[in-house]
Backbone bond lengths (Angstrom), bond angles and torsions (degrees), N, CA, C in turn:
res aa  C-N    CA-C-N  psi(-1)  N-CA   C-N-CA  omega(-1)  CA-C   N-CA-C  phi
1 X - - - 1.449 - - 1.532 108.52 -
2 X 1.316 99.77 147.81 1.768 101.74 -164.16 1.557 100.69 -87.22
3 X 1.408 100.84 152.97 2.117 104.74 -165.32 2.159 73.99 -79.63
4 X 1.378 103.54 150.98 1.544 103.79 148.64 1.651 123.61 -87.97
5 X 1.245 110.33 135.44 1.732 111.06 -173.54 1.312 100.35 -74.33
6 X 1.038 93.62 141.13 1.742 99.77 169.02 2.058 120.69 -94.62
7 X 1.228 96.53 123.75 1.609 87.63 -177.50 1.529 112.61 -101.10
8 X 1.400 109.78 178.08 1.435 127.12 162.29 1.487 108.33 -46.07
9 X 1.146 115.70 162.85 1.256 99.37 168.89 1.749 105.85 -120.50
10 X 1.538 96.52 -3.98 1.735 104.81 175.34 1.458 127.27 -95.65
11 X 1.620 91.34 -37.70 1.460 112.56 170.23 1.666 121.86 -91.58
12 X 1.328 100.65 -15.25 1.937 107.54 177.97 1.593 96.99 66.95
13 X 1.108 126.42 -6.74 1.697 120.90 160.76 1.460 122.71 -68.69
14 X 1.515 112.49 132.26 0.931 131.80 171.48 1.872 119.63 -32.87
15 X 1.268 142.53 166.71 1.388 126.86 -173.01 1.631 92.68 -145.02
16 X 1.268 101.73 167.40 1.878 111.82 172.60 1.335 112.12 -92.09
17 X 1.134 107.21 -14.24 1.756 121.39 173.87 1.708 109.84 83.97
18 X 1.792 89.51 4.15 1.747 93.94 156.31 1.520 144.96 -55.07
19 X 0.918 138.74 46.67 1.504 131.81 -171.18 1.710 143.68 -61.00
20 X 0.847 117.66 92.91 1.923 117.05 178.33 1.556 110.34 -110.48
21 X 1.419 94.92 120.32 1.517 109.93 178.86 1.316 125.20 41.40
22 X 1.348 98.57 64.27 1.500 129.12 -161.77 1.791 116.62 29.12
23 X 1.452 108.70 39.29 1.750 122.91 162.76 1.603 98.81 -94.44
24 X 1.136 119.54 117.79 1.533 113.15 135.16 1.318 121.35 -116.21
25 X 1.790 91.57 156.44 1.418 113.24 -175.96 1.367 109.87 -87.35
26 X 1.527 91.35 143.15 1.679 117.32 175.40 1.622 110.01 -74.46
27 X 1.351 109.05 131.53 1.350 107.65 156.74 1.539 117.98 -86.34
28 X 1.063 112.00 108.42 1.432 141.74 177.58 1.567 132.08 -116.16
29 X 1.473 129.98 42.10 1.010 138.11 -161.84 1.689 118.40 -48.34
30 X 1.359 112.95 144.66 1.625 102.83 171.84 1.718 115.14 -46.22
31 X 1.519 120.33 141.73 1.363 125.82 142.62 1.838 128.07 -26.72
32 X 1.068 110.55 109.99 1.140 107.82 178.62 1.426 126.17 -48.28
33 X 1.077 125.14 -24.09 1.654 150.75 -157.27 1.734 81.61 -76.08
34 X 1.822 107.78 -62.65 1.573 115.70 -171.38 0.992 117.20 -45.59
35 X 1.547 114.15 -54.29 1.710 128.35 -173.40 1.512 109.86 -57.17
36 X 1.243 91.16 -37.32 2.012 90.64 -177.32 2.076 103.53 -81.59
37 X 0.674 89.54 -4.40 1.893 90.67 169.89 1.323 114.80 -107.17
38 X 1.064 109.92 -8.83 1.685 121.22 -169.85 1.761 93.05 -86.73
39 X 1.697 95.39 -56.93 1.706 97.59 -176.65 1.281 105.62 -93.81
40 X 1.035 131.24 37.05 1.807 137.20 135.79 0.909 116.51 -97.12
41 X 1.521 133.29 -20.63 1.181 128.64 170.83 1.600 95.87 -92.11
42 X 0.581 146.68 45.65 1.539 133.97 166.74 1.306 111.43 -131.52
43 X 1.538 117.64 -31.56 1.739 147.51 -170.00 1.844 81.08 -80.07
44 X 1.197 113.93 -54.70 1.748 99.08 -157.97 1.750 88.61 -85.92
45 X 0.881 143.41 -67.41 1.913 127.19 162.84 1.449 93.54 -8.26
46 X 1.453 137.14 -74.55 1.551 99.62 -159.63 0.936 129.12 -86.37
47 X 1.982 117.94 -4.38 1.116 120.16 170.68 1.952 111.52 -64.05
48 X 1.444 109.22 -47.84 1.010 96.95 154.24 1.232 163.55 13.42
49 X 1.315 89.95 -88.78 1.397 118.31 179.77 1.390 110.19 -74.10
50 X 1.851 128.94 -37.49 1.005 127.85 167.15 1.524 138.31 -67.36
51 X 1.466 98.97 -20.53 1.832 116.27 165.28 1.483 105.95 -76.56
52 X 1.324 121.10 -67.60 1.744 133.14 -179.73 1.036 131.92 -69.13
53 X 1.405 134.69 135.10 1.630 132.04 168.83 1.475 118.18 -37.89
54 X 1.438 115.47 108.59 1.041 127.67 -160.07 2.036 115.78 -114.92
55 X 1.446 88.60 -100.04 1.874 99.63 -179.28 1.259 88.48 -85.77
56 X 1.562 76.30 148.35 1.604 109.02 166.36 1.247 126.70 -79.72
57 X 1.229 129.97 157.25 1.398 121.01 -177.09 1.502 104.17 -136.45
58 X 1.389 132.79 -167.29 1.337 136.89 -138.24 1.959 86.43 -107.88
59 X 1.392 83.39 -41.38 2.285 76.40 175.43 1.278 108.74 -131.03
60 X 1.302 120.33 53.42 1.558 134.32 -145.60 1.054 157.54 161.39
61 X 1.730 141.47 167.21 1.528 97.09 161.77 1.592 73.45 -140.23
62 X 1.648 99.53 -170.82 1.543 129.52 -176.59 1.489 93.52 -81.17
63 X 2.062 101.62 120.78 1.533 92.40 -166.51 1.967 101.17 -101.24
64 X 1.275 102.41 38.91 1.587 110.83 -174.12 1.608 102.40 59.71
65 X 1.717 91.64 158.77 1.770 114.20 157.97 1.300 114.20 -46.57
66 X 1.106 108.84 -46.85 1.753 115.30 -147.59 1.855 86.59 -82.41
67 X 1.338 124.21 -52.03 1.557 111.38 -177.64 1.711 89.41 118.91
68 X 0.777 119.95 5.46 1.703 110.56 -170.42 1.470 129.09 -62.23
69 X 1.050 126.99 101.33 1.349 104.10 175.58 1.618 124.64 -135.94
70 X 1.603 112.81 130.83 1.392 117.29 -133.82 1.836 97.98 -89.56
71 X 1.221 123.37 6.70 1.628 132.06 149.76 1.264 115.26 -61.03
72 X 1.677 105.49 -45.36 1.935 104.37 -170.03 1.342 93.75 -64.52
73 X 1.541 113.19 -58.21 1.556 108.21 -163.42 0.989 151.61 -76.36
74 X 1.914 92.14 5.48 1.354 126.57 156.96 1.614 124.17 -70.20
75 X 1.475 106.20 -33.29 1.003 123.48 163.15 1.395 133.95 -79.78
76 X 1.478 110.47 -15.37 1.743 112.60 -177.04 1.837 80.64 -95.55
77 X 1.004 138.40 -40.05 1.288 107.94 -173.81 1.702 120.68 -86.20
78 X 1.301 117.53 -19.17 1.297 90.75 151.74 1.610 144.60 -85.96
79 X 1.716 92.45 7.72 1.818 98.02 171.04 1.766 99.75 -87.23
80 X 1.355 110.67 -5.38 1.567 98.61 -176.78 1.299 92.18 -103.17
81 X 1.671 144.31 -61.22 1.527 117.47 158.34 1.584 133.56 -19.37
82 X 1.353 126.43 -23.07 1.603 131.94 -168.83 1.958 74.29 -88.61
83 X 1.628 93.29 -82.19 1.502 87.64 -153.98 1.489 136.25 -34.33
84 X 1.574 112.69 -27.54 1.495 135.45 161.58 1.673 93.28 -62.84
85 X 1.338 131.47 -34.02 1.403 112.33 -176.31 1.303 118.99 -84.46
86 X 1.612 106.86 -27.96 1.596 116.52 -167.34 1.748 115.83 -39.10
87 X 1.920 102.89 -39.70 1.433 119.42 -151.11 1.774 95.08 -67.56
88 X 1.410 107.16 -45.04 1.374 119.23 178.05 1.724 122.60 -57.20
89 X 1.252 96.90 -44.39 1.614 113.36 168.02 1.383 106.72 -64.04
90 X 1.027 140.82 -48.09 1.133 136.40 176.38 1.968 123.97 -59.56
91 X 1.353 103.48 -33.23 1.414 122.53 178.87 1.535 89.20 -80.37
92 X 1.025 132.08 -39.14 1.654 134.46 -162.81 1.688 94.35 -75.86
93 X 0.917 137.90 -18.89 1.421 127.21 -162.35 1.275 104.23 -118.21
94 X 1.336 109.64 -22.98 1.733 105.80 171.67 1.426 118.85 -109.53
95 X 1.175 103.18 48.74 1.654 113.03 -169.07 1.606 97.56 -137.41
96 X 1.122 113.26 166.83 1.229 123.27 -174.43 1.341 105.49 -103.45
97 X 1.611 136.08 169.67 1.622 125.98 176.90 1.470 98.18 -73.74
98 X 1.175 133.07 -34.06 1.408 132.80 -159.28 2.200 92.51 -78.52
99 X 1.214 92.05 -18.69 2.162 79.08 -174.01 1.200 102.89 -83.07
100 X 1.793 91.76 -49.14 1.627 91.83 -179.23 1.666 114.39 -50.03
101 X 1.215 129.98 -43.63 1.790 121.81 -176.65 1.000 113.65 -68.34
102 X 1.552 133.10 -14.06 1.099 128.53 -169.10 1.530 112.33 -89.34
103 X 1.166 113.99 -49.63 1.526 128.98 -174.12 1.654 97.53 -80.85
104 X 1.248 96.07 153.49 1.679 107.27 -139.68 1.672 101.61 -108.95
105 X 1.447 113.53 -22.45 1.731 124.54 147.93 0.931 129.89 -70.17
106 X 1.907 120.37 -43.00 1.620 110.18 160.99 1.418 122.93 -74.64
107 X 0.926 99.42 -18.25 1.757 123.10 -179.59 1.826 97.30 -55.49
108 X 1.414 99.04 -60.33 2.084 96.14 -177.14 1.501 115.88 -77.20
109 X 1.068 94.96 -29.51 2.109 98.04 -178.28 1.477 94.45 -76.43
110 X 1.284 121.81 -33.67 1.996 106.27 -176.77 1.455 109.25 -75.24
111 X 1.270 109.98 -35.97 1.712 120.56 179.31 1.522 114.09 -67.58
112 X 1.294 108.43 -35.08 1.376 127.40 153.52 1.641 124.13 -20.27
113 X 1.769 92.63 -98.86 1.412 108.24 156.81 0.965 127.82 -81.72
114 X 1.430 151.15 29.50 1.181 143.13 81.79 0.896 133.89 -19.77
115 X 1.823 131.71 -61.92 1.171 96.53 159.78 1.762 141.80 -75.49
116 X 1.119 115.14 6.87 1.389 96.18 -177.62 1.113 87.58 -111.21
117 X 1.365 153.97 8.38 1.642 141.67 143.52 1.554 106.67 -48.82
118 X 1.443 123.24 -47.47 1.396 140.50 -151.89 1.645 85.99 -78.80
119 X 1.307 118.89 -18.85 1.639 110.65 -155.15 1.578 80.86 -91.71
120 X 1.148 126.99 -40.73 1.469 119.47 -141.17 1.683 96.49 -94.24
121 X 1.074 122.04 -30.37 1.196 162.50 -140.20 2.075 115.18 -85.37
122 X 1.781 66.39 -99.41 1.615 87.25 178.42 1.350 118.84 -105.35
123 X 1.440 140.15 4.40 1.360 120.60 -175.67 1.441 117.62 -113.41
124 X 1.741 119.77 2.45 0.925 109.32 134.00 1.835 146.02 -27.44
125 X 1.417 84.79 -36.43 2.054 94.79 173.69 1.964 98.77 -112.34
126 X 0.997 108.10 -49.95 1.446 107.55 -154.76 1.928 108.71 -84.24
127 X 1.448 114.69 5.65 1.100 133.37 -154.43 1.589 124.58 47.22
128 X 1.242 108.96 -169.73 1.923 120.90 -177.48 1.272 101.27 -79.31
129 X 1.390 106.07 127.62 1.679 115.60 -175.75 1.675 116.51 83.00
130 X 1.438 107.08 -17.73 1.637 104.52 -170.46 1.507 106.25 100.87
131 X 1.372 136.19 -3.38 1.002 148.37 157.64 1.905 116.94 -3.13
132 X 1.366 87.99 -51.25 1.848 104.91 -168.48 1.616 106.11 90.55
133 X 1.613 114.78 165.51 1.059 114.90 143.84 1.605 110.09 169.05
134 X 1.331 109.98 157.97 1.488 107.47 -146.17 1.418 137.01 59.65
135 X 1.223 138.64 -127.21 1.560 119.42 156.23 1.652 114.46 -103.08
136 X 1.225 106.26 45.36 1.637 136.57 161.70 1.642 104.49 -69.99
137 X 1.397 146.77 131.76 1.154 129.60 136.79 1.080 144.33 -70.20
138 X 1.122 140.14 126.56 1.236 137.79 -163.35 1.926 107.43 -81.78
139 X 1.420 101.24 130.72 1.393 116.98 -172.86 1.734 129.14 -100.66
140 X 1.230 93.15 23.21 1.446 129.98 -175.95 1.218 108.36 -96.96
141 X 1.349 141.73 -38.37 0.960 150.07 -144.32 1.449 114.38 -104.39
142 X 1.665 140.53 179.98 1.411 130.51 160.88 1.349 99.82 -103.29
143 X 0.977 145.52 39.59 1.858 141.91 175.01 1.763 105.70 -116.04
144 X 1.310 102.34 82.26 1.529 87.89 179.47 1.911 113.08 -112.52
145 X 1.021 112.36 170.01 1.417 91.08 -165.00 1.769 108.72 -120.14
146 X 1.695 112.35 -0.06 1.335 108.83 148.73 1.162 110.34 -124.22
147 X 1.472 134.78 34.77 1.652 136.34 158.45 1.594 115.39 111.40
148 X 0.693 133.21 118.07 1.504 140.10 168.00 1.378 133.51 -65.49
149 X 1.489 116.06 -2.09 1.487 101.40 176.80 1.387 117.82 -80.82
150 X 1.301 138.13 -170.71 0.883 140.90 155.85 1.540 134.26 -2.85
151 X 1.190 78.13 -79.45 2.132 110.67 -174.35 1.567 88.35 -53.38
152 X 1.733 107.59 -52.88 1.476 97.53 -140.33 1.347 94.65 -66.60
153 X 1.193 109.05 -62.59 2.108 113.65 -178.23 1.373 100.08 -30.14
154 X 1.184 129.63 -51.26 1.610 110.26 -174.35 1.231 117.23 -78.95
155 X 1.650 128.71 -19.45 1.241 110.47 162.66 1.678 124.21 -56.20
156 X 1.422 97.72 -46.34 1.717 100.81 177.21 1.092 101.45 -49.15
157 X 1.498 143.17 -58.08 1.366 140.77 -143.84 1.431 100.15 -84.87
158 X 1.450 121.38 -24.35 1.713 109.66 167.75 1.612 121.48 -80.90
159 X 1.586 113.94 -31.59 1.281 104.65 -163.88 1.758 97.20 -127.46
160 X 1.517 128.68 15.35 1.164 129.80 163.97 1.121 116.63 88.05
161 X 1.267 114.76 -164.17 1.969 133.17 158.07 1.423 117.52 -125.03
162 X 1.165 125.92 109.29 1.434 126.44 170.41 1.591 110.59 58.35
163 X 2.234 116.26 36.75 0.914 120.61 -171.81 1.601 106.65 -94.47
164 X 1.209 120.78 -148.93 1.770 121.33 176.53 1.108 84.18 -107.93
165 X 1.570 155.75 18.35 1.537 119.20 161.36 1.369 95.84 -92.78
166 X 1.807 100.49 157.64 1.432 125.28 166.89 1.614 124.57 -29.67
167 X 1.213 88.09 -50.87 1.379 89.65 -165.63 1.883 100.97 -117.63
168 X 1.032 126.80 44.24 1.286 141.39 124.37 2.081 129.12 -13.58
169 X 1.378 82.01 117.75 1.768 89.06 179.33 1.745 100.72 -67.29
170 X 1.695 115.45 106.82 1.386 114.13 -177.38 1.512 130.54 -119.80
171 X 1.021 148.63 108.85 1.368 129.19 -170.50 2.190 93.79 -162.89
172 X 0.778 99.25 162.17 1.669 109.70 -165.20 1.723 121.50 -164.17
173 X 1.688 100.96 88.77 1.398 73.76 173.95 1.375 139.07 -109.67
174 X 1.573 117.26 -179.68 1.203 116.17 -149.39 1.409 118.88 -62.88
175 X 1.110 116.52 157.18 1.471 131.40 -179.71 1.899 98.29 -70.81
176 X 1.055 144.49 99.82 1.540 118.38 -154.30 1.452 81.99 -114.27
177 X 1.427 144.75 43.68 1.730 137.07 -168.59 1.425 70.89 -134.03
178 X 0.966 104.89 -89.66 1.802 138.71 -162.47 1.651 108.25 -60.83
179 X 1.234 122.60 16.40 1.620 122.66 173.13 1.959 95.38 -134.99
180 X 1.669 99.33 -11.27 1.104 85.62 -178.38 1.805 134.95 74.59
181 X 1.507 100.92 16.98 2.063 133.70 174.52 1.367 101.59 -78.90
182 X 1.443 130.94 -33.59 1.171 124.32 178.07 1.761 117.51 -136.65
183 X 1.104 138.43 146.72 1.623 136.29 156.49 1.662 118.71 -47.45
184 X 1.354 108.95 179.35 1.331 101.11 159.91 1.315 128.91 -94.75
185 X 1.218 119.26 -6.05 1.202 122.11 162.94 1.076 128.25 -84.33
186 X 1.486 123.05 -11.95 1.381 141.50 150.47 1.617 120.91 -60.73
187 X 0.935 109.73 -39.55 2.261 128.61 -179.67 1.577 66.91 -73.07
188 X 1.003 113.99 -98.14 1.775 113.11 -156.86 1.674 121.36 -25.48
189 X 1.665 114.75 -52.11 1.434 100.52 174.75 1.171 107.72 -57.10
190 X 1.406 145.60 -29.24 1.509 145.97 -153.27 1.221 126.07 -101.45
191 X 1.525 101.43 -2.02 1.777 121.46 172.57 1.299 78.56 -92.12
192 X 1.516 129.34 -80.07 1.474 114.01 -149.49 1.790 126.41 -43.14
193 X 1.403 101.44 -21.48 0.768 107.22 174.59 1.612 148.15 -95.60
194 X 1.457 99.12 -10.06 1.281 143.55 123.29 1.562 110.42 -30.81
195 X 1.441 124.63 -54.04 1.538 143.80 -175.35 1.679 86.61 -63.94
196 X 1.158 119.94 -68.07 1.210 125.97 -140.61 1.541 93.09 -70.01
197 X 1.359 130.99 -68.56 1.400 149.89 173.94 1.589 101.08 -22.52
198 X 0.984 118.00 -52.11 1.688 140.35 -164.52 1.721 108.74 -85.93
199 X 1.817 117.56 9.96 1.454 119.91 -161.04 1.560 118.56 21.94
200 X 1.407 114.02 57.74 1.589 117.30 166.93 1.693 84.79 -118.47
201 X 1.739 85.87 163.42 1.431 103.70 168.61 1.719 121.81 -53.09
202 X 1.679 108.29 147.39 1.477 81.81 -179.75 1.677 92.76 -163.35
203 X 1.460 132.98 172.48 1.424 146.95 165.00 1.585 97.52 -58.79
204 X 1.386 121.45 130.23 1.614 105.12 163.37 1.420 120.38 -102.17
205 X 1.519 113.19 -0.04 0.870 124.09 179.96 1.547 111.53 -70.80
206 X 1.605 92.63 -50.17 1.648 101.54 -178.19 1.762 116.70 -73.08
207 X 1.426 80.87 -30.15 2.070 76.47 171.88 1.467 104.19 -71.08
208 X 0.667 127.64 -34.11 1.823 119.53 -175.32 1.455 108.58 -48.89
209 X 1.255 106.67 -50.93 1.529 110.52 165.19 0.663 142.85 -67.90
210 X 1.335 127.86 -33.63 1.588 154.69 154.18 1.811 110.52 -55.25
211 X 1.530 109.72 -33.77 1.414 96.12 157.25 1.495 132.54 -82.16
212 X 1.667 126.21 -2.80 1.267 119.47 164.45 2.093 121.08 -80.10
213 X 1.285 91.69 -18.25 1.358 118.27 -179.53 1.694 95.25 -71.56
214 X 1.457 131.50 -81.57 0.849 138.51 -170.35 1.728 117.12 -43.44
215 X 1.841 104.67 -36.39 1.372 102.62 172.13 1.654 114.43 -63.58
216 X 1.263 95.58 -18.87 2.182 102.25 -168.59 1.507 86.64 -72.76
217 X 1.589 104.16 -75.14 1.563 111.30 -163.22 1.414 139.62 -59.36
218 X 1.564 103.05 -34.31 1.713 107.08 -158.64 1.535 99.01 -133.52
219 X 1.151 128.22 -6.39 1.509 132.48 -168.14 1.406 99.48 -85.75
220 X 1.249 119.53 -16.28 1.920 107.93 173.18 1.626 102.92 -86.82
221 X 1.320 126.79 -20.85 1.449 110.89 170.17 1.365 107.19 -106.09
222 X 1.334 142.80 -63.54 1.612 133.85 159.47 1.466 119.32 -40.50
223 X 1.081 140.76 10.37 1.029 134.15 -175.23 1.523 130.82 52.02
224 X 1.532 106.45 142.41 1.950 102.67 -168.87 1.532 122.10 -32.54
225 X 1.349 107.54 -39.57 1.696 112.99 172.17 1.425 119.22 -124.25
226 X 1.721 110.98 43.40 1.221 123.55 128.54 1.635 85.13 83.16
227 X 1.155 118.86 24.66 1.995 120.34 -164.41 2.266 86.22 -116.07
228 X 1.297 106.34 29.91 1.381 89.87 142.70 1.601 117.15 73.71
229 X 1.445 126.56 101.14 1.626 120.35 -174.65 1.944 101.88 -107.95
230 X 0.645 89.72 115.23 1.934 111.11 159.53 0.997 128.35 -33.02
231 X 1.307 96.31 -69.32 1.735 102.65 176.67 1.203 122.29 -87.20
232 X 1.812 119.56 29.06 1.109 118.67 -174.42 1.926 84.24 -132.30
233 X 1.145 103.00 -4.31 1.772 98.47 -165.63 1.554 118.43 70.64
234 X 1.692 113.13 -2.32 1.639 99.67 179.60 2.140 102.95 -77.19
235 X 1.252 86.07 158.02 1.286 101.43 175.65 1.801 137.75 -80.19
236 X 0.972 122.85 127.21 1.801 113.37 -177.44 1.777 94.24 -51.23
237 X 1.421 97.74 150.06 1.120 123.06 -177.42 1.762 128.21 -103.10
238 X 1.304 76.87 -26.80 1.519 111.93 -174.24 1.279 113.90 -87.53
239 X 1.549 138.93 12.31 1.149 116.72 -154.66 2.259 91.10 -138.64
240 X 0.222 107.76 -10.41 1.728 131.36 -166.59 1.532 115.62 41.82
241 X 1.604 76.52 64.96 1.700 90.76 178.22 1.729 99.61 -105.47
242 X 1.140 134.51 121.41 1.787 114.49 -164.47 1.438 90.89 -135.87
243 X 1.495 115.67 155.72 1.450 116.94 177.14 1.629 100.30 -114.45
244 X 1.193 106.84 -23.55 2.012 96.03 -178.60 1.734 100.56 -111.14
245 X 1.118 113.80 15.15 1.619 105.36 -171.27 1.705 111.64 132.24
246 X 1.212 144.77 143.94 1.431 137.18 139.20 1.462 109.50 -102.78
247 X 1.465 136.67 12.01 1.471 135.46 176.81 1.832 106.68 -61.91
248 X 1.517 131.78 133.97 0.954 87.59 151.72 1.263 170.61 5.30
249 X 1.876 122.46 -83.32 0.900 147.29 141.54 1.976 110.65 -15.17
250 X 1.223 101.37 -77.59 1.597 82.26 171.03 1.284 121.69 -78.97
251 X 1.414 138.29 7.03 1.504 117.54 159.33 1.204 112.71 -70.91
252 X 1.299 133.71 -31.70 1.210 133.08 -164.13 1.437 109.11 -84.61
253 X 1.658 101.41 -31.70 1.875 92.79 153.69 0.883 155.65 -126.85
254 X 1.600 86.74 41.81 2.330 115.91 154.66 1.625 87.55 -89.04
255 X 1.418 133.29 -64.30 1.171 122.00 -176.49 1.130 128.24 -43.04
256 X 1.719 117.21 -34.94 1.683 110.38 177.34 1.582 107.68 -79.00
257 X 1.350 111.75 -50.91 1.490 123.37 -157.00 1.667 100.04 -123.72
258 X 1.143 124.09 77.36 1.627 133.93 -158.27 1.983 98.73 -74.74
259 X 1.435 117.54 117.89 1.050 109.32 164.27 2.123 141.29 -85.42
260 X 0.501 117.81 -156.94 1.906 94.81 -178.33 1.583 98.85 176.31
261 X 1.319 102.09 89.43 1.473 109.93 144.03 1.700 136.54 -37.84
262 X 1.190 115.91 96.93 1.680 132.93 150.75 1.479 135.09 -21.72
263 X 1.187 140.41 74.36 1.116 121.26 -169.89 1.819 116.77 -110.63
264 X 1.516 116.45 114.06 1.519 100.33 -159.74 1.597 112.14 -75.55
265 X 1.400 101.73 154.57 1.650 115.40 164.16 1.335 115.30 -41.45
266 X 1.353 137.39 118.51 1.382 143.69 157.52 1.277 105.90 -93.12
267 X 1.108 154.08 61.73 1.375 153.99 162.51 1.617 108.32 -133.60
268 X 1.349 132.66 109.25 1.474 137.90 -132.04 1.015 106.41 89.80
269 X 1.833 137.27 -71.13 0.958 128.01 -168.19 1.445 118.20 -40.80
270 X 1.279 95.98 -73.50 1.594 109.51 179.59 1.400 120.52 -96.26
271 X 1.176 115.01 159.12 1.497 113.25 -177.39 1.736 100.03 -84.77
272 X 1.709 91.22 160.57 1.614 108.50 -161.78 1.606 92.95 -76.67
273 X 1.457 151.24 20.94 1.102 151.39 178.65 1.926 93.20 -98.58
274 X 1.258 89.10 -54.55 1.969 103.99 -169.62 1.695 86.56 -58.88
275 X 1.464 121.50 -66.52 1.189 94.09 -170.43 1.295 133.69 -58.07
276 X 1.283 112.08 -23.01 1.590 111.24 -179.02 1.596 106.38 -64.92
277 X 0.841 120.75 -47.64 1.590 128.51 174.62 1.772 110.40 -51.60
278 X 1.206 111.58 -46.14 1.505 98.73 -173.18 1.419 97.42 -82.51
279 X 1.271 132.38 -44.33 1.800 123.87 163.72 1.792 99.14 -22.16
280 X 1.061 116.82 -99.04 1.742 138.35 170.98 2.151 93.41 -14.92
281 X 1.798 99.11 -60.65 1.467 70.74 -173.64 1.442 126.38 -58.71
282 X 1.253 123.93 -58.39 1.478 163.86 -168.87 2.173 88.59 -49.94
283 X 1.469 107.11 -43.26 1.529 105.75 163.09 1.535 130.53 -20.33
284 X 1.958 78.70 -60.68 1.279 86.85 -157.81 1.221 115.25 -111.16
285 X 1.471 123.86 26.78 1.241 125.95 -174.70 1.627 126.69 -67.36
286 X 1.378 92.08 -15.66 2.222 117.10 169.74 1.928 92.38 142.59
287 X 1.001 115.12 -18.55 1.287 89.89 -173.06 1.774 130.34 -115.35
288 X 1.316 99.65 -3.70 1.408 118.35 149.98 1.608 139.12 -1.51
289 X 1.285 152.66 79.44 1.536 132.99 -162.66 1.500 107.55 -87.32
């Protein structure tokens, strides 16, 4: 004889004949549609597991049917990325900076890796893009202070600023507070005039003086009107582009106690392909000649 089911009496659904604190539960079984996706997903899990590197083992794991393993094929595709690169690398090293910018394929693969050399590289100091920041220069710009063409950017970038290689971009000037070359009332006429050179406000009394001073002291590396020498690495004066400050206050103390940014040799570091590319990048960032 058949048991009678007992139902809801709200829902007219059948019950498990479970009861807690006068709740009972509905018998409501999963959808069949679910159950059959539930155990398809479970059928392809062990197929799975039996094609692909799976369990682990004690000196090991299960290296699948199929043999797969996603290190090799990490590795066969970047020996087939190099070799597609090699042809380019090779044109990149026997080219000059001026071929490479010109031609419009080496031109994107150097700008390329350039930039993500520059990322890994250089923008730790010089910021993202060449931006600058802090007493970083910014490489964006047309104000450079050992030359911007080509050649020159890649010389800096092979043999540095004031680095330990030989042949190093070098020049330093004097501390004229702190060596004791000038007074303080001397640093002072020669900021204002500095002020004046630079169209900021300034004493004209004291620049007047400060410009016979400046012709003795600083006019063989800044040049007679303070417009900046190249091949010495000093900076235009005139332009109010400043890396430690143009306020008063700090001219008078780069002039007393002169500070000097470091920039290391990348040549060893990187291969002469990378450098040619960050020359080319660093080109073309807007401020390039």
């Amino acid at each position: 004889m058949a048991t009678e089911v007992e139902r809801d009496p709200v829902t007219g659904k059948p019950t498990t004949g479970h009861e807690w604190d006068g709740i009972k539960e509905l018998n409501t079984p999963l959808p069949k549609w679910w159950l059959y996706v539930l155990y398809g997903t479970i059928a392809w899990s062990v197929v799975w597991w039996l094609l692909y590197p799976s369990w682990p083992g004690i000196n090991g794991y299960f290296g699948g049917l199929l043999g797969y393993n996603q290190r090799q094929a990490f590795a066969e595709r970047m020996a087939s990325a190099d070799a597609e690169r090699a042809a380019f690398l090779e044109r990149l090293e026997g080219a000059s900076l001026e071929e490479i910018a010109s031609e419009p394929d080496l031109a994107t693969i150097a700008f390329a890796g350039g930039g993500a050399a520059f990322a890994d590289n250089c923008a730790p100091c010089h910021g993202l893009g060449g931006a600058g920041q802090g007493f970083y220069p910014t490489l964006a710009d047309d104000a450079w202070l050992w030359g911007g063409t080509l050649d020159a950017i890649q010389q800096t970038i092979l043999y540095g600023v004031r680095s330990d290689h030989p042949d190093t971009r070098f020049n330093e000037m004097p501390a004229f507070g702190a060596m004791e070359i000038l007074g303080r009332g001397e640093i002072a006429a020669v900021a204002e005039y500095v002020l004046q050179i630079s169209g900021q406000d300034h004493d004209q009394t004291a620049a007047e003086r400060g410009a016979a001073i400046f012709a003795e002291q600083c006019a063989a590396c800044h040049g007679e009107g303070g417009e900046g020498i190249r091949e010495l690495g000093a900076p235009d004066l005139t332009d109010q582009l400043w890396l430690y400050g143009g306020t008063r206050s700090e001219i008078v103390q780069q002039i007393h106690a002169a500070r000097h940014g470091v920039m290391p040799a990348w040549t060893g570091r990187l291969d002469p392909q990378t450098i040619k590319s960050l020359a080319v990048y660093v080109h073309g960032l807007g401020g390039g000649e």
